[in-house]
C-alpha positions in Angstrom: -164.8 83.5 -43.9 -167.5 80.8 -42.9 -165.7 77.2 -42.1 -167.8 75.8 -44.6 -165.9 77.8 -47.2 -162.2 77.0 -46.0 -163.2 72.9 -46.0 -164.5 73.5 -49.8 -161.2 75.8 -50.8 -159.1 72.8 -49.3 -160.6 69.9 -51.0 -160.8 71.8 -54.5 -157.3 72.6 -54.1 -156.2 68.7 -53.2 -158.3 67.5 -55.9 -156.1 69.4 -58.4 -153.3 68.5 -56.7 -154.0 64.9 -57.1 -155.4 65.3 -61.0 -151.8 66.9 -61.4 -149.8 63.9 -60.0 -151.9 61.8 -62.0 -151.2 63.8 -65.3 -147.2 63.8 -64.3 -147.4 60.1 -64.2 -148.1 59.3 -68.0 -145.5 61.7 -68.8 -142.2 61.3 -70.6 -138.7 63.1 -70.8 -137.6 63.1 -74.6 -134.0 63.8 -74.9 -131.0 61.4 -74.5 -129.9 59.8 -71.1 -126.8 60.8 -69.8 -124.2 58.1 -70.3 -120.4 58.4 -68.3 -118.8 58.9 -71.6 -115.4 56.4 -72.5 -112.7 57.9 -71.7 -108.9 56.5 -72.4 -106.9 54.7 -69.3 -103.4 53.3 -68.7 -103.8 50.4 -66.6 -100.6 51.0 -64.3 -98.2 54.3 -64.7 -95.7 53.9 -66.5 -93.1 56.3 -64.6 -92.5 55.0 -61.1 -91.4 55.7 -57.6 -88.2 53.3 -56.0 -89.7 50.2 -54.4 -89.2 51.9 -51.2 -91.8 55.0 -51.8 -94.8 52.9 -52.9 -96.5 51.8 -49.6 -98.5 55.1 -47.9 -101.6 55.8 -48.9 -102.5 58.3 -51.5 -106.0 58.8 -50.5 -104.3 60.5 -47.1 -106.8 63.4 -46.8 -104.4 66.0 -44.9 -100.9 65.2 -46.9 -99.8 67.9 -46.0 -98.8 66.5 -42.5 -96.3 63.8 -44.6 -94.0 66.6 -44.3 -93.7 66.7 -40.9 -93.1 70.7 -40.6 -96.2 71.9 -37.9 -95.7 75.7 -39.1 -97.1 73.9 -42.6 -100.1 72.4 -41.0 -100.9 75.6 -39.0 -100.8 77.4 -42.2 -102.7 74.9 -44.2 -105.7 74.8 -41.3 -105.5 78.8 -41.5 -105.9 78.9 -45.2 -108.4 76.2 -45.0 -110.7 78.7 -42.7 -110.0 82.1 -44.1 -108.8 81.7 -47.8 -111.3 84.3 -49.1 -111.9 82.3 -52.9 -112.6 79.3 -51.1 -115.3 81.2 -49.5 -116.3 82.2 -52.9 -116.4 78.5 -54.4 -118.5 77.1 -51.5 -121.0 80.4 -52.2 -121.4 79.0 -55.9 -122.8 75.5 -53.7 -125.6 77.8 -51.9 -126.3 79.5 -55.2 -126.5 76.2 -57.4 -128.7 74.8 -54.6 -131.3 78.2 -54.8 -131.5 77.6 -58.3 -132.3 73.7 -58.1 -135.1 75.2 -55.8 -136.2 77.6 -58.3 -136.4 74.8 -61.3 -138.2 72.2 -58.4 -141.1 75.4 -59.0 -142.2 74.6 -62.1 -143.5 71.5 -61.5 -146.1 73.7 -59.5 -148.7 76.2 -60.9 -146.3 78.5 -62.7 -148.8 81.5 -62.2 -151.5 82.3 -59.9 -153.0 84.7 -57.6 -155.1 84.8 -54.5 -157.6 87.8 -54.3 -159.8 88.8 -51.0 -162.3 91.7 -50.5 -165.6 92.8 -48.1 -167.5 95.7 -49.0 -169.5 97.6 -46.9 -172.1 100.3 -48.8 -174.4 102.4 -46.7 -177.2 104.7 -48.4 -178.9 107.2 -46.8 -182.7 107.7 -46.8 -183.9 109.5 -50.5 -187.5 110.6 -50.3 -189.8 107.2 -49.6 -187.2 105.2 -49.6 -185.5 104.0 -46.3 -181.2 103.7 -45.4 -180.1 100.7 -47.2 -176.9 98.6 -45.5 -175.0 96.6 -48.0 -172.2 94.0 -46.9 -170.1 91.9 -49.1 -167.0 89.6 -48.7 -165.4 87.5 -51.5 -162.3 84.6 -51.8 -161.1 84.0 -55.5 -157.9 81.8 -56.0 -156.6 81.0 -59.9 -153.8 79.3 -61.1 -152.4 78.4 -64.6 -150.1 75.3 -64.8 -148.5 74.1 -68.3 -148.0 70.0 -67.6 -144.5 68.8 -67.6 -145.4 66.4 -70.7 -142.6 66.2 -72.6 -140.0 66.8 -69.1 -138.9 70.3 -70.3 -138.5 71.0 -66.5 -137.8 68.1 -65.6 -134.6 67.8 -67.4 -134.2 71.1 -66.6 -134.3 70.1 -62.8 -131.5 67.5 -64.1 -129.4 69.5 -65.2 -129.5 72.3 -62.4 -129.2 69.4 -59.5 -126.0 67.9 -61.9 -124.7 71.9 -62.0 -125.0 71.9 -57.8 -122.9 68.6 -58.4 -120.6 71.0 -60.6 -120.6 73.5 -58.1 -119.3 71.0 -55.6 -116.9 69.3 -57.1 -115.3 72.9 -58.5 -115.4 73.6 -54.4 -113.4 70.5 -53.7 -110.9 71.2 -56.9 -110.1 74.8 -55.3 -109.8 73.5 -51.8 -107.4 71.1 -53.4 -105.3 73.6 -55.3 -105.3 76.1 -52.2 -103.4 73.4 -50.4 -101.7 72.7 -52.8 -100.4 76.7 -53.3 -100.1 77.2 -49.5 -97.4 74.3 -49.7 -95.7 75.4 -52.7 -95.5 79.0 -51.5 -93.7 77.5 -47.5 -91.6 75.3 -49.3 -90.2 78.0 -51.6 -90.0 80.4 -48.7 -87.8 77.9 -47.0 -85.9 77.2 -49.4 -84.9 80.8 -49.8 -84.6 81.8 -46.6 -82.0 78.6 -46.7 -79.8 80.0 -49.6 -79.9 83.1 -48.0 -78.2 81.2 -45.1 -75.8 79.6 -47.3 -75.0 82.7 -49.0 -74.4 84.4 -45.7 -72.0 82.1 -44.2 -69.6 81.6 -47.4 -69.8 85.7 -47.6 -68.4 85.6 -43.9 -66.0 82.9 -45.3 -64.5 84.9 -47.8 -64.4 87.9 -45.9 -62.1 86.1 -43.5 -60.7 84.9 -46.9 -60.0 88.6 -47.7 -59.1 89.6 -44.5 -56.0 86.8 -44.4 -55.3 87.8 -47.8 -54.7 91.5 -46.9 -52.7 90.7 -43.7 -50.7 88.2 -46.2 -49.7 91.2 -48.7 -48.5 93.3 -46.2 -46.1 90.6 -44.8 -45.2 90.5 -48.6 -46.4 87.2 -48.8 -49.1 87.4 -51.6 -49.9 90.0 -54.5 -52.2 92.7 -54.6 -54.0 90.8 -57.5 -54.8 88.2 -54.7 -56.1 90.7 -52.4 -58.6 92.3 -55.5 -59.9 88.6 -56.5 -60.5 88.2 -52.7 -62.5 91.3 -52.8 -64.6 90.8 -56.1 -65.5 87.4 -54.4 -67.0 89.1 -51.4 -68.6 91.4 -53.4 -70.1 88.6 -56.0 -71.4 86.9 -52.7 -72.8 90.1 -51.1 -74.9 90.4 -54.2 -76.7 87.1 -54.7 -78.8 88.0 -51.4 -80.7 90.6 -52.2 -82.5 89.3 -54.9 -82.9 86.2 -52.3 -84.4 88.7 -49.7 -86.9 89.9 -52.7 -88.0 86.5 -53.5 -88.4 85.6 -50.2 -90.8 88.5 -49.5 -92.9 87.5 -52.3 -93.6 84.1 -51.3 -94.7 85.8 -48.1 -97.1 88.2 -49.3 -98.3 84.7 -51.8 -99.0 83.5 -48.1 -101.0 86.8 -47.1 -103.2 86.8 -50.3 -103.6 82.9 -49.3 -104.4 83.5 -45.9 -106.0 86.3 -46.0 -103.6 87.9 -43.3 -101.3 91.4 -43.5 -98.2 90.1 -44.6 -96.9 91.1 -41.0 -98.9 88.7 -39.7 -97.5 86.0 -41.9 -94.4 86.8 -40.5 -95.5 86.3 -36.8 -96.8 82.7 -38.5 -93.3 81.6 -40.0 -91.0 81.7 -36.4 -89.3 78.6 -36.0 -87.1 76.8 -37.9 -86.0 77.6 -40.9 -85.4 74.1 -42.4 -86.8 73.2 -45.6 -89.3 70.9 -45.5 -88.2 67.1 -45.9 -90.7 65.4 -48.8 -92.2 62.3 -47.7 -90.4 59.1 -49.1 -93.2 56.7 -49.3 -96.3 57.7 -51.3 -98.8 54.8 -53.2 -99.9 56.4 -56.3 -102.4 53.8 -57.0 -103.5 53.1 -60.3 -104.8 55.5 -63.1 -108.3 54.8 -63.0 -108.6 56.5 -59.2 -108.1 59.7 -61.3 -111.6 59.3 -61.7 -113.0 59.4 -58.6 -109.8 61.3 -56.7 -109.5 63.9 -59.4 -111.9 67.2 -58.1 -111.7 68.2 -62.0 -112.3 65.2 -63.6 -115.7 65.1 -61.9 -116.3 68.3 -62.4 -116.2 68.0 -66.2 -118.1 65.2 -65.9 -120.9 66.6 -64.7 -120.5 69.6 -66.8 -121.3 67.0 -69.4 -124.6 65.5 -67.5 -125.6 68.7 -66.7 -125.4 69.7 -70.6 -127.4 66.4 -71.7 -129.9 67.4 -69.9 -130.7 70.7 -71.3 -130.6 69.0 -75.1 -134.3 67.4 -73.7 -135.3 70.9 -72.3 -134.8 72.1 -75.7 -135.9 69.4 -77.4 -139.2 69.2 -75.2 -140.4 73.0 -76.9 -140.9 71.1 -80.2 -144.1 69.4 -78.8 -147.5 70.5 -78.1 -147.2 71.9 -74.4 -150.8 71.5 -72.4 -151.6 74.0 -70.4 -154.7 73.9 -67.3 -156.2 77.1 -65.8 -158.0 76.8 -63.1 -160.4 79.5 -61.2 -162.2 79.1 -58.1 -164.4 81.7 -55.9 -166.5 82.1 -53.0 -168.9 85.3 -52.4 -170.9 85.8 -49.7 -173.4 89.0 -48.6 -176.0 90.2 -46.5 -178.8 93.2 -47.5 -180.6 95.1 -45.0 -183.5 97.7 -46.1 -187.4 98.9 -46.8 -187.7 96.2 -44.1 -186.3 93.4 -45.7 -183.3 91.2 -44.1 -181.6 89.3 -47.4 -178.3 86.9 -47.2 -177.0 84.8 -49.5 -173.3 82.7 -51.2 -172.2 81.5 -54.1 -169.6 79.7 -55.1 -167.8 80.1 -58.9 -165.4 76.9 -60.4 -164.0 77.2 -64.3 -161.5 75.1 -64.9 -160.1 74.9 -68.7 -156.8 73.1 -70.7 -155.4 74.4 -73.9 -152.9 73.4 -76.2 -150.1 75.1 -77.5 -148.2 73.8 -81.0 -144.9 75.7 -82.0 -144.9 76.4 -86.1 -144.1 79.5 -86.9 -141.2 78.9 -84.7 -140.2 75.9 -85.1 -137.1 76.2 -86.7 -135.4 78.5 -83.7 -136.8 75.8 -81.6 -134.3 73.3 -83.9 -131.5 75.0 -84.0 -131.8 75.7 -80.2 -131.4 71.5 -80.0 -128.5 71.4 -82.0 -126.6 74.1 -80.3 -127.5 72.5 -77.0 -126.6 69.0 -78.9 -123.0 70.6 -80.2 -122.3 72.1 -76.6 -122.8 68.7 -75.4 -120.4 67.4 -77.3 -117.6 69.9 -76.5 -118.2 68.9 -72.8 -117.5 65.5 -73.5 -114.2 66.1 -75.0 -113.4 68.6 -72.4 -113.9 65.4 -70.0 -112.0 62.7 -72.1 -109.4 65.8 -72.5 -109.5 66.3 -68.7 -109.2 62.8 -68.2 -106.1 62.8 -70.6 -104.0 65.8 -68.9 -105.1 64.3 -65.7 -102.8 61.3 -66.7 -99.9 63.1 -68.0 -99.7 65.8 -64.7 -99.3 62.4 -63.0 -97.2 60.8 -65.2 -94.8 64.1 -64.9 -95.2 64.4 -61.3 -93.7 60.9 -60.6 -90.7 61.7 -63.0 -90.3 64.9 -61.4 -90.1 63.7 -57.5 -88.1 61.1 -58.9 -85.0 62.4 -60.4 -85.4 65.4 -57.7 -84.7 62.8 -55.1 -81.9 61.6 -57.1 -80.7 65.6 -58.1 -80.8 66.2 -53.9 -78.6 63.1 -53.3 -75.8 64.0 -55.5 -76.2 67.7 -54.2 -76.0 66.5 -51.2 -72.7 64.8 -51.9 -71.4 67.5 -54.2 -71.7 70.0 -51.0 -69.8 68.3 -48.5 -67.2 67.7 -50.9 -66.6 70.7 -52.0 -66.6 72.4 -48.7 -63.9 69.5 -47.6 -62.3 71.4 -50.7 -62.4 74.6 -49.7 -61.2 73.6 -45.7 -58.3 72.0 -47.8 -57.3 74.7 -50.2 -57.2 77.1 -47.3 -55.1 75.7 -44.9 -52.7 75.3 -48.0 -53.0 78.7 -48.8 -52.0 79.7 -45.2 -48.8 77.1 -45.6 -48.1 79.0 -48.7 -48.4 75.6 -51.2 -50.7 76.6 -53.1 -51.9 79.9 -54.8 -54.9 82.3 -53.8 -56.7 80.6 -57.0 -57.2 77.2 -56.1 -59.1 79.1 -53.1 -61.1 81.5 -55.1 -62.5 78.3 -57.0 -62.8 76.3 -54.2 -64.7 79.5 -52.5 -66.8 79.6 -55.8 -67.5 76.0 -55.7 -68.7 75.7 -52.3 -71.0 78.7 -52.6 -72.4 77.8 -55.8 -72.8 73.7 -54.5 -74.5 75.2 -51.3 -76.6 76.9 -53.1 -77.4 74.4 -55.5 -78.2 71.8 -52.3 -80.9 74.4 -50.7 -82.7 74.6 -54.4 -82.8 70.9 -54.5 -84.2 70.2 -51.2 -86.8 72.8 -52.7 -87.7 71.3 -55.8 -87.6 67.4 -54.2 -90.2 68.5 -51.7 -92.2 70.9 -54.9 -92.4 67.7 -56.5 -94.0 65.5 -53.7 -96.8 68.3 -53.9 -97.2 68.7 -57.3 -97.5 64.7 -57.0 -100.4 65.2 -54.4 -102.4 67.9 -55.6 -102.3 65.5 -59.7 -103.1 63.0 -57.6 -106.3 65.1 -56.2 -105.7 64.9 -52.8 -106.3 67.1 -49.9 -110.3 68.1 -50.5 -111.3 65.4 -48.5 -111.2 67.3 -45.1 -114.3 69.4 -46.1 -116.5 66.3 -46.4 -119.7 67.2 -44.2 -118.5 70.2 -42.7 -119.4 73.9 -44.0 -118.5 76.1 -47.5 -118.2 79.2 -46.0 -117.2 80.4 -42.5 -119.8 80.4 -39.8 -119.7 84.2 -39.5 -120.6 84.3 -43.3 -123.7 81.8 -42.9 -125.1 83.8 -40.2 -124.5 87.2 -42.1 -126.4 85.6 -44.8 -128.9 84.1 -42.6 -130.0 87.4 -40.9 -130.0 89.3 -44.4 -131.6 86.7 -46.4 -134.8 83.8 -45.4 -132.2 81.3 -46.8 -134.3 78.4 -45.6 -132.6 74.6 -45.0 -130.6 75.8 -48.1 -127.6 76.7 -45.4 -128.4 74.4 -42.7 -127.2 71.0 -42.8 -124.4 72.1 -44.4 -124.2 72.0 -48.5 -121.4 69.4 -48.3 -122.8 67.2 -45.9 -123.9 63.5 -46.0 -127.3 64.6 -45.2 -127.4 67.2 -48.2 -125.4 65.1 -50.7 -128.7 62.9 -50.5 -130.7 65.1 -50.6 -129.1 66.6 -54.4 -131.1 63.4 -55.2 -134.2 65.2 -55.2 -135.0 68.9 -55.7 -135.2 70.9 -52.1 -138.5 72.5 -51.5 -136.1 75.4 -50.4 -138.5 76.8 -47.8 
């Protein structure tokens, strides 16, 4: 191709390129502009923590490490880097951010094609006449573009960058439930593993229990009844631990499904202590308008909203006349030889045309498609004043739950000792013969079943500090500006797949939070 022809293909394609941004300019985007919706607030909770819990920071990221257990935050950082529908959320970011691309398009020629050709004839000699030798070459580039008048893709590219918004803030609402399960599923483990212990050590109690009362009735000191209530006890405490044991396994393979790990491997995870995991005694639950902002859900549905406004304008925009410009442009050029003649020659070919399109026959699909688009609008507006609302109550509930849990573990904590001070006491009685084997088969019962009842409470006291957290919305904070998906999926997806700057910087970083401000070119 001559130069001559390149320098005219590029100035007739920036000429329409300029002519488009000046068309774009005097358009409009019909439809309604998203508004935050109103949503109903408390200004202070009204369920509270003692004066004594209300000074650490809720916005801790990693609250986890309140706790103070390190097999917890080993578990939590493994979970954080292997939990398989993590992976899967932060996937939805790279697929929300592709689809932004693909609506940034249309603001382009939707359609065109380049076509390119040389021909090269040669005729052989008939009768008088001589060989002929025909050469030909030929450029011709069209496009069709329908102007964005009335911002059908442009609120289209609204609501597809607020849906990659979506997609993130549904990322940072399962990274801050996964902690949130990892936790729950530790702290019930422990606490299991700790009534099994309890169980355990009464059962070896009241064996020894059994085995004095048998060496008792053969001295003729006590009964055989004594010596059968001594055995039904030791069998009633062998049995509570297997269903323990069961349990326990459970919330290991939770773990595994968490961690993405063989449950043997969970195991290997959980040496150490056994101990239950004490819940932090100072957390600031701030005031209920930080739901807004903290709460990963809450944001999410209010995007879902934005996102949904939008498309009432993309469907509102197909009841107007839509203008569409089709554009052709080609360049020949050839050179003749023959009968001794030499002839070369180009030419170049410009059409350029506009049409307009009006819906009638149509128009009343095109109607209905705005109210259903209007009506699914609405429903995500309640489902955010509705999210807003349970939002609320899961922290209103989670307050009154850690609360009285503390106050359930103290009084455990106080009925335990005392009743194993009881059973100490009613045993050395029994051996002095002042007493009867029943005062110790109920003190026997009592401390098992206070034991037991102190392990479950340090449980639920340290549940309830999590299920305060997670209402709260904490914990997704860690993922700000690093990556969505492991680095051995981005570059399993990078070598399958041209993914562009769509997986570098990172879809969660500063750099590509500002960037959801405008639509990526996705090259």
């Amino acid at each position: 191709m001559k130069p001559a022809t390149s320098s005219r293909l590029r100035l007739a394609s920036a000429s329409i390129i300029v002519s488009m941004s000046a068309v774009l300019a005097g358009c409009v985007s019909v439809g309604p502009d998203f508004r935050q919706p109103d949503v109903t607030l408390e200004n202070q909770w009204l369920e509270s923590l003692p004066a004594s819990a209300q000074s650490a920071p809720a916005a801790q990221a990693a609250w986890w490490t309140a706790f103070n257990d390190p097999v917890l935050s080993a578990l939590e950082q493994r979970a954080y880097e292997r939990n398989l529908s993590l992976q899967v959320a932060g996937l939805h970011i790279f697929k929300a951010r592709a689809q932004l691309a693909v609506s940034a398009e249309n603001l382009l020629p939707q359609s065109g094609s380049v076509s390119a050709g040389a021909n090269h004839i040669n005729t052989s000699g008939v009768g008088p006449f001589p060989p002929t030798h025909l050469w030909a070459e030929h450029l011709r580039v069209n496009a069709g573009w329908e102007l964005d008048f009335w911002g059908k893709y442009r609120r289209q590219i609204e609501s597809d960058r607020a849906q990659l918004r979506v997609s993130e803030a549904a990322y940072d609402n399962a990274l801050a439930s996964m902690f949130a399960d990892v936790a729950n599923a530790y702290i019930d483990l422990r606490a299991l593993e700790q009534r099994i212990a309890v169980a355990r050590q009464n059962l070896k109690s009241v064996q020894e229990s059994l085995a004095l009362t048998e060496a008792r009735y053969k001295r003729g000191a006590s009964s055989q009844l004594d010596v059968e209530q001594a055995a039904t006890l030791v069998a009633e405490t062998e049995a509570q631990i297997p269903p323990l044991i069961k349990a326990r396994a459970q919330d290991r393979d939770t773990l595994a499904v968490l961690l993405a790990d063989p449950p043997d491997a969970v195991d290997a995870q959980l040496k150490g202590s056994n101990a239950v995991p004490v819940p932090p005694t100072q957390i600031d639950v701030g005031i209920p308008a930080d739901l807004l902002r903290r709460r990963p859900d809450v944001r999410q549905a209010a995007l879902n909203a934005a996102a949904q406004s939008a498309l009432i304008g993309a469907a509102k925009a197909k009841l107007y006349p839509s203008l569409s410009l089709t554009g052709l442009f080609g360049l020949s050029s050839g050179e003749q030889h023959g009968i001794g003649l030499s002839q070369w020659g180009s030419k170049t070919i410009g059409l350029f045309s506009a049409g307009i399109t009006l819906p009638i026959f149509d128009r009343g699909q095109l109607k209905n498609a705005v109210r259903i688009q209007d009506a699914v609008f609405q429903e995500a507006v309640l489902d955010y004043q509705n999210t807003v609302l349970q939002a609320q109550k899961e922290v209103e509930d989670a307050i009154a739950a850690l609360r009285t849990s503390l106050d359930a573990l103290a009084a455990s904590s106080r009925a335990s000792d005392a009743s194993q001070r009881a059973l100490r006491l009613a045993t050395a009685q029994y051996r002095s013969g002042s007493v009867t084997y029943d005062t110790v088969l109920d003190a026997s019962r009592s401390a098992l079943r206070d034991g037991d009842s102190l392990a479950q409470s340090q449980g639920l006291a340290a549940l309830a500090a999590v299920s305060l957290y997670r209402a709260l919305g904490g914990g997704w904070e860690v993922a700000e500006g690093q990556q969505v998906v492991s680095e051995r999926i981005a570059e399993e997806m990078a070598r399958r797949t041209d993914w562009g700057r769509l997986l570098n910087p990172p879809a969660r970083s500063p750099v590509a939070r500002a960037n959801a401000d405008s639509p990526p070119d996705g090259k």
